[in-house]
Structures are given as structure tokens and as C-alpha cells.
MIFI-817226 format. One record per residue (C-alpha): x, y, z; residue number from 0. Coordinates in steps of 0.05 Angstrom, whole numbers, padded with zeros to 5 digits. Each point is the difference from the previous one (the first is absolute). Layout:
<nodes>
<node <X,Y,Z>,NUM>;
...
</nodes>
This chain:
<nodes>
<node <01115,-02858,-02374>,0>;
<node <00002,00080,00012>,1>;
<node <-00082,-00006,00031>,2>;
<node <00027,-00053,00039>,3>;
<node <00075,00033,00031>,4>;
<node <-00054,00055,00014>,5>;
<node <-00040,-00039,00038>,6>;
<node <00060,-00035,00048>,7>;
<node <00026,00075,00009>,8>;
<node <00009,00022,00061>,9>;
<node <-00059,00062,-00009>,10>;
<node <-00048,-00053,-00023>,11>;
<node <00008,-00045,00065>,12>;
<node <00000,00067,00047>,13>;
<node <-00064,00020,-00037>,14>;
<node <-00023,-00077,00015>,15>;
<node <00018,00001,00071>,16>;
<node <-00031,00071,00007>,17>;
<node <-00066,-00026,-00035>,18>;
<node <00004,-00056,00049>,19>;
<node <00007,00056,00059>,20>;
<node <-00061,00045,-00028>,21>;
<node <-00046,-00052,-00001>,22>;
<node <00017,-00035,00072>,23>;
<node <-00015,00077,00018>,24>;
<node <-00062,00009,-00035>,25>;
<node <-00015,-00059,00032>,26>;
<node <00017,00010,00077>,27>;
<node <-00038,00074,-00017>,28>;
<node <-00060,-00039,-00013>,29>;
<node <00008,-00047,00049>,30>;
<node <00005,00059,00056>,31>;
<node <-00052,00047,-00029>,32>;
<node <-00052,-00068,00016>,33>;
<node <00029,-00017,00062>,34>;
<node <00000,00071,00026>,35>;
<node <-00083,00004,-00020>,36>;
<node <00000,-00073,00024>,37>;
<node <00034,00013,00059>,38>;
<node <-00045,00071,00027>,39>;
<node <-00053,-00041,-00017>,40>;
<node <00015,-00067,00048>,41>;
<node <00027,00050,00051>,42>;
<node <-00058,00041,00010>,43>;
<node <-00040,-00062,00003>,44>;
<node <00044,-00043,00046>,45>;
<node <00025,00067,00040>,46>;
<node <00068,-00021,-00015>,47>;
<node <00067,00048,00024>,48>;
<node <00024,00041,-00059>,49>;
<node <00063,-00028,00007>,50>;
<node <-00017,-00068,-00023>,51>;
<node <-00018,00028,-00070>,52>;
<node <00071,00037,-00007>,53>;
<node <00040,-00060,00013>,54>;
<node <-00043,-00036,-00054>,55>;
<node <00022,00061,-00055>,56>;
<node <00063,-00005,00022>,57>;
<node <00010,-00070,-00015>,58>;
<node <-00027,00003,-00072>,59>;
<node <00054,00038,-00023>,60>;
<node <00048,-00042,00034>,61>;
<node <-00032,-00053,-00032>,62>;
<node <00007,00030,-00068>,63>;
<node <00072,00011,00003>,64>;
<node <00020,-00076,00025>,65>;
<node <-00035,-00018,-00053>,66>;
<node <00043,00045,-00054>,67>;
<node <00059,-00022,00029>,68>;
<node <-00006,-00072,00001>,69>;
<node <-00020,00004,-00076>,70>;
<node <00034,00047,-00024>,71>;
<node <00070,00010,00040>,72>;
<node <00011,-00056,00034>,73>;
<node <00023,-00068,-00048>,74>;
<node <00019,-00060,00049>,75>;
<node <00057,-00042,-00042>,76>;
<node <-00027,-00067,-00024>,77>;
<node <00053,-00031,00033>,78>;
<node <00046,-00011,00063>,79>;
<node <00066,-00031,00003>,80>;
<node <00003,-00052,00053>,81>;
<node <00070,-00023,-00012>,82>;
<node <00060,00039,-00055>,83>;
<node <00060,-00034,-00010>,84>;
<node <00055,00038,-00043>,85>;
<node <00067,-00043,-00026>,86>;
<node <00053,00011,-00044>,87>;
<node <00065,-00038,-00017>,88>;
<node <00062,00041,-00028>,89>;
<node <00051,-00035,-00034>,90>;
<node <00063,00025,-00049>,91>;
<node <-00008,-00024,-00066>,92>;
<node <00054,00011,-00052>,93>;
<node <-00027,00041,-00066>,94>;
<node <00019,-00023,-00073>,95>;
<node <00048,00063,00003>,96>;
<node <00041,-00026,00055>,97>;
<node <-00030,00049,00059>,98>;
<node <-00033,-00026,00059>,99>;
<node <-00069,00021,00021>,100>;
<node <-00059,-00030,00037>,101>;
<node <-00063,-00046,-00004>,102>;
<node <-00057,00015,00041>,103>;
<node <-00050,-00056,00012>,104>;
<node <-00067,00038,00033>,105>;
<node <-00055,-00028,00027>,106>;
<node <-00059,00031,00038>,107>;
<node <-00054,-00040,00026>,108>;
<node <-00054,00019,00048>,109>;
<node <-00060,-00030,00032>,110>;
<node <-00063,00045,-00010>,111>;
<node <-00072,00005,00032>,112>;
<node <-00050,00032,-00038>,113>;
<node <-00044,00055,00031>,114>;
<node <-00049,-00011,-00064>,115>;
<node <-00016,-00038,-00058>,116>;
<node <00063,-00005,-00047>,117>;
<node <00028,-00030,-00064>,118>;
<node <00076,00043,-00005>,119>;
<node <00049,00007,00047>,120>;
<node <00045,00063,-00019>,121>;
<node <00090,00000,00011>,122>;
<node <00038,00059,-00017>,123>;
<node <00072,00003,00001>,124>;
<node <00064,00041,-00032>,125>;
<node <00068,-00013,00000>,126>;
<node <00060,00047,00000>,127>;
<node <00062,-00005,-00050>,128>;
<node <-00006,-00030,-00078>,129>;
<node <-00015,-00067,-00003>,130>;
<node <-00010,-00053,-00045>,131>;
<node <-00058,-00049,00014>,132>;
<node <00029,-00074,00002>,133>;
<node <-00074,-00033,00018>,134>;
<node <-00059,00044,-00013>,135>;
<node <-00055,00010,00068>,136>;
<node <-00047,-00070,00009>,137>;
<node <-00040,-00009,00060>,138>;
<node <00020,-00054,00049>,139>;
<node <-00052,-00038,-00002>,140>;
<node <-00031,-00032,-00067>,141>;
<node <-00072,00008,00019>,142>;
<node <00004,00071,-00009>,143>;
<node <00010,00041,-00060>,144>;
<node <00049,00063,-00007>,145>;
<node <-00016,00067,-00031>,146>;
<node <00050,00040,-00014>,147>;
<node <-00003,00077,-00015>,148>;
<node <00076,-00009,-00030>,149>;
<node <00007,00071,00000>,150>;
<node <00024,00047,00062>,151>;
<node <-00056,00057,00017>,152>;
<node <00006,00067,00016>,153>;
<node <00035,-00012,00067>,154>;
<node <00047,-00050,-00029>,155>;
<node <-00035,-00068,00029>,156>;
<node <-00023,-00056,-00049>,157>;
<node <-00069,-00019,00025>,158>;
<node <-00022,-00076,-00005>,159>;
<node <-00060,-00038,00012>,160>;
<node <-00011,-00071,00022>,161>;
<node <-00064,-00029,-00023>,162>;
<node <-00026,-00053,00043>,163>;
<node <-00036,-00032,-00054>,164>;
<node <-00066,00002,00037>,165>;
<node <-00034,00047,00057>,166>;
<node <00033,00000,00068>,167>;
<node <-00066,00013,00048>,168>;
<node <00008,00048,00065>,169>;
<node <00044,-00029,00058>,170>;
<node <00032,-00048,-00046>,171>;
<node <00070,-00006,00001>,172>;
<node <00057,-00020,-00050>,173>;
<node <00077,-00005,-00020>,174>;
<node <00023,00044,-00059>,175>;
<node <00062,00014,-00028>,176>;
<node <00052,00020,-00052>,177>;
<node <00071,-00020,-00024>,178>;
<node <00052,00033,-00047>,179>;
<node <00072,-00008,-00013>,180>;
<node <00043,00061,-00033>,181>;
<node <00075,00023,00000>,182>;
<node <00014,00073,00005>,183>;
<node <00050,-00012,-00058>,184>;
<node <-00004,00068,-00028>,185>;
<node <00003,00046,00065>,186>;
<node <00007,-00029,00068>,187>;
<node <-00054,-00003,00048>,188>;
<node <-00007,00042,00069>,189>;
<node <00021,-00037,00062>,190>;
<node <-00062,-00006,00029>,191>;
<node <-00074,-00045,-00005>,192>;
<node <-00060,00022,00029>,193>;
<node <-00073,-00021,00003>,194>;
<node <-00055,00048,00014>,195>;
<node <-00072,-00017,00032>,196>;
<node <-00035,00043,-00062>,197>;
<node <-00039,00038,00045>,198>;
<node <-00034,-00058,00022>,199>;
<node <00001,-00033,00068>,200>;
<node <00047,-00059,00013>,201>;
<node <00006,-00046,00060>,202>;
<node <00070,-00024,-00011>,203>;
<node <00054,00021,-00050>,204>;
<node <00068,-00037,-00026>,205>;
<node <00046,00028,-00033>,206>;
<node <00065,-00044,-00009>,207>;
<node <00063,00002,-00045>,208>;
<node <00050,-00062,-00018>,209>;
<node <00072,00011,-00026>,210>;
<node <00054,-00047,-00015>,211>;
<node <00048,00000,00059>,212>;
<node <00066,00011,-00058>,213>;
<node <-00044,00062,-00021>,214>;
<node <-00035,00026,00069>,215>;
<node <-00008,00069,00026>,216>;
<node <00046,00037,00044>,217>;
<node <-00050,00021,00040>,218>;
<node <-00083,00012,-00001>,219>;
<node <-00048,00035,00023>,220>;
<node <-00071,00000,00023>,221>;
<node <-00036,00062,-00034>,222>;
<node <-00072,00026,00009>,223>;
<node <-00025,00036,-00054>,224>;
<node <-00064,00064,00003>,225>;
<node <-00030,00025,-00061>,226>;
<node <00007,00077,00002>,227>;
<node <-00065,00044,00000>,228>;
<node <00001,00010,-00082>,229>;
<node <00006,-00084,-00008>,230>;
<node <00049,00007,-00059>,231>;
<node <00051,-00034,00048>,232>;
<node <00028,-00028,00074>,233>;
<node <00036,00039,00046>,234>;
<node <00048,-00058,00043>,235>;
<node <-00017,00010,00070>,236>;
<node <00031,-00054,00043>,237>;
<node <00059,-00043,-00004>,238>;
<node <00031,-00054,00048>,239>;
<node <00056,-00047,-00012>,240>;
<node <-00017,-00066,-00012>,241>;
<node <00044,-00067,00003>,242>;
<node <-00007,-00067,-00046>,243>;
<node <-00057,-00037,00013>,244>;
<node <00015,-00067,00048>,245>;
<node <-00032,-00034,-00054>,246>;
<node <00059,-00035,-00024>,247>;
<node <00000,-00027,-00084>,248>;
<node <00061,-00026,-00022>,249>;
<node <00044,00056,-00033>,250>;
<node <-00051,00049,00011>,251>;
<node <-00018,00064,00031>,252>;
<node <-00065,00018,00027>,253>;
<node <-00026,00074,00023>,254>;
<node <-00074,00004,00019>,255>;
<node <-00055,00039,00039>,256>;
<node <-00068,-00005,00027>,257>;
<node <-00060,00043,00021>,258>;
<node <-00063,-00009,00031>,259>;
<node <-00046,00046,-00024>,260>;
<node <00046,00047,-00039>,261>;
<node <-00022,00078,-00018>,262>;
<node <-00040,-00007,-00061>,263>;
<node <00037,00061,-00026>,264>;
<node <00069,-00021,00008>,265>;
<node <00039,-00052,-00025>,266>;
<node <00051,-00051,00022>,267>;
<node <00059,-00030,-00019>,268>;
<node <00077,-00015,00000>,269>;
<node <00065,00048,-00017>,270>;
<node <00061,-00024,-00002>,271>;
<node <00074,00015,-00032>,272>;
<node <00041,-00035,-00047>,273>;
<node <00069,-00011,00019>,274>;
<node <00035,00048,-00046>,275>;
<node <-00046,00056,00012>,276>;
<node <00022,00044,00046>,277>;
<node <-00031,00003,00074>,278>;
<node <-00065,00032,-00002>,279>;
<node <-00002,00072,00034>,280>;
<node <-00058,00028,00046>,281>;
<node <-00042,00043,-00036>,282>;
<node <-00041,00066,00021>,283>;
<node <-00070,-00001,-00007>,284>;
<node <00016,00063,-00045>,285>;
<node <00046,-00053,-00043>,286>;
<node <-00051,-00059,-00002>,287>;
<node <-00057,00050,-00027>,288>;
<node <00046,00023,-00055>,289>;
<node <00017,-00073,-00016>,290>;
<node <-00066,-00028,-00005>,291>;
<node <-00022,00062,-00046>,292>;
<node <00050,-00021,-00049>,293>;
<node <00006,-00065,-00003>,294>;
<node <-00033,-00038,-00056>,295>;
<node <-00011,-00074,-00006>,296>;
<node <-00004,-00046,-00062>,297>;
<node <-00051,-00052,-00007>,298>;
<node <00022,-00075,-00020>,299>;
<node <-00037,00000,-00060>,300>;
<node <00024,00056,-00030>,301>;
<node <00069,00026,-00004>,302>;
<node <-00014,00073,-00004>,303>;
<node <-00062,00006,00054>,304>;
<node <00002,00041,00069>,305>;
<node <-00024,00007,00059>,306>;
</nodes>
């Protein structure tokens, strides 16, 4: 275990990526000592303008460092997403103690194209508040099999796998997705659902929330989301009114949004304000940075995670 946490550590994979570099040198070195003697040699003979040679050794090391890059900086994801469509449905529940709180049903589900050869399709997600899972995470559909790391990282996100039970080949495409049901029955949940693109590029995103019309917002908002430079958190950067959706339920409420091709660093959702909060004031930049340093958020699965 210890030769092997010494092996993953971040020295070990410099000194890889510098042995990498030292040899693609030692290699375009050798490469221009026999093209320059090459070179003279088919010059003299052919009476060739010295420039011809110089652009030659110029594009060798050119070469060389295209060809670091692409294998050792660059790392193409192994997937696009074609289509993501976010949901949740808020309802008050009465607890066993006699206090109201709410159920949130989520569901993500997004239509992927695969850029190479794959078997696992990776979901993060965190929730805010203390919660108390109702219906543990299953994928939406039955052909595919959930893994579930259960436990919230570093940055507070529970990362989860969806194995496809067999290799997806390049250009493929296919529907994944997850469900869970929890109650925030121990602290009550921030006002707000978002869905981010992951750093990955996204065609279209959805991001839609359903309340019972006895129990809907005062108001909501559409909010964009950036992740600030040190990526422990987002910085809210836009915000715009937004009216129910004309997409009429019976005895329901419907807020939603859509983007075409979103910023793969931000993220997207809905804010809104329960009736007996108070109306929400307009906050400084100066205000919102000092917010979003303190706030911490509280997985589902556990009652005492953060953000």
C-alpha cells in the first residue's frame, strides 16, 4: 500500500511526465543531428537554398512538442452529452413529530455519445441541508447497473457510476440515468436546484422544478452558476425572473429552463422563495463571495456531510 500511494503521488507522475519529456527530446536531438548531416549532404548535391533545410529543423521540434502534448496534457473526455434533462418534484410531507418538511423526487437523465470505447458512465451530485434518504439512487433504466461511491469526497459530491453492462464503441450513443427520493427532515434544504455540464460539453440542458400549487413559491429565479478560480465552489453570476411554466398539471406548479450549449464551467438552475421567507435582497458581488465561502452543504446520504 505505502510503495503503491508512492507511486500515484503527485512527484512520481511529474517525474513520469518529465521522463516522458527527456526522451521525446533525446529523441527530436537525434532526429535533427541526422537530418542536419542528411540535409548538407542532399543540399550540396541537389544545390538546394539554405533555407529549405531551416524550415525542416524547425519543424522537428514542433513536431516533438505536439506530440508531448497530445499524450501527455491533453485527455479528450470519453464522452459528450447530447441531451441533460434535470427534474425535481417538491412536496410538504408531515414528519412523525408533527413538523412539516419536504420530499424531493430527483431525477437526471441524459443522452450521451461516446468519443471512445466505454463501459461506465460517471454522475456526481450533492445536496444542501440534512436529509434523510426515503428511496436510495437506482438508474432509470434496468439494463444498466449502478455504482455507487455512497460516500461524499473531498469537495462534498458523491460520485456514481453507471455500468452499461457491456462496451459502448466510439460514436455510439445511449440514455442514462439516476433517481432518488429524500426528505430534508432534519435541516431544511436551500431554495435552489441546479445541474452542471461537469466540465464536459452539452448540446442541450433542462433543468425543471414541480411544486404543489397549495405549497408553491412566491417567486423564482433563473440563476447561472461559475466555479471560482480555486474550484472549491460557484460564484452566482446571473439571475432573471422567471414565471410558471405554461405547461399546465393539475394542482401543480412548474418552473423550468433551457440552454443550448451551456458553459461547461457553470451551472444552471432554479431559485425561488417560499412564502414565509422574507423577499430576497440584492446582493453585492462583495456579499455573494462571502456567502459562497461559507456556506456548506450536506449530502443526502449522510446527515452530517458538507459541501
Amino acid at each position: 500500500m505505502i510503495l503503491r500511494r508512492l507511486l500515484e503521488s503527485a512527484p512520481a507522475r511529474l517525474a513520469r511526465q518529465s521522463s516522458d519529456l527527456l526522451q521525446l527530446l533525446v529523441l527530436a536531438g537525434t532526429a535533427l543531428v541526422t537530418m542536419f548531416g542528411v540535409g548538407s549532404a542532399w543540399m550540396v548535391a541537389l544545390r538546394l537554398p539554405l533555407w529549405t533545410l531551416a524550415t525542416l529543423v524547425m519543424l522537428l521540434p514542433v513536431g516533438a512538442l505536439i506530440t508531448y502534448y497530445v499524450r501527455c496534457v491533453y485527455h479528450p473526455p470519453d464522452f459528450v452529452i447530447e441531451e441533460l434533462d434535470g427534474s425535481l418534484i417538491v412536496t410538504r410531507v408531515r414528519g412523525d413529530d408533527g413538523r412539516d418538511h419536504h420530499r424531493y423526487a430527483y431525477t437526471r437523465q441524459q443522452r450521451i455519445r461516446a468519443t471512445r470505447q466505454i463501459r461506465l458512465v460517471g454522475i456526481r451530485s450533492h445536496w444542501s441541508g440534512q436529509n434523510r434518504v426515503i428511496d436510495g439512487v437506482t438508474s432509470l433504466f434496468p439494463e444498466h447497473r449502478l455504482l455507487d461511491g455512497a460516500v461524499a469526497e473531498e469537495d462534498g459530491r458523491i460520485y456514481r457510476w453507471l455500468y452499461l453492462l457491456g462496451p459502448l464503441a466510439r460514436g455510439r450513443r445511449v440514455n442514462v440515468g439516476i433517481r432518488q427520493v429524500f426528505e430534508d427532515v432534519y435541516a431544511p434544504m436551500k431554495p435552489y436546484y441546479r445541474e452542471s455540464c461537469e466540465e464536459r460539453r452539452v448540446g442541450k440542458l433542462s433543468v425543471r422544478v414541480q411544486f404543489d400549487r397549495a405549497d408553491a413559491p412566491a417567486e423564482a429565479w433563473q440563476v447561472v452558476w461559475r466555479r471560482t478560480r480555486s474550484g472549491s465552489s460557484r460564484q452566482e453570476i446571473a439571475r432573471t425572473r422567471c414565471e410558471p411554466s405554461s405547461k399546465h398539471l393539475a394542482g401543480k406548479v412548474i418552473y423550468e429552463m433551457t440552454f443550448r450549449r451551456p458553459d461547461r464551467e457553470c451551472a444552471y438552475g432554479i431559485w425561488w422563495r417560499w412564502p414565509d421567507e422574507p423577499p430576497r435582497r440584492r446582493r453585492t458581488s462583495a456579499s455573494l463571495d462571502a456567502t459562497n465561502q461559507h456556506e456548506r452543504d450536506v449530502t443526502p446520504d449522510s446527515p452530517t456531510g458538507r459541501r
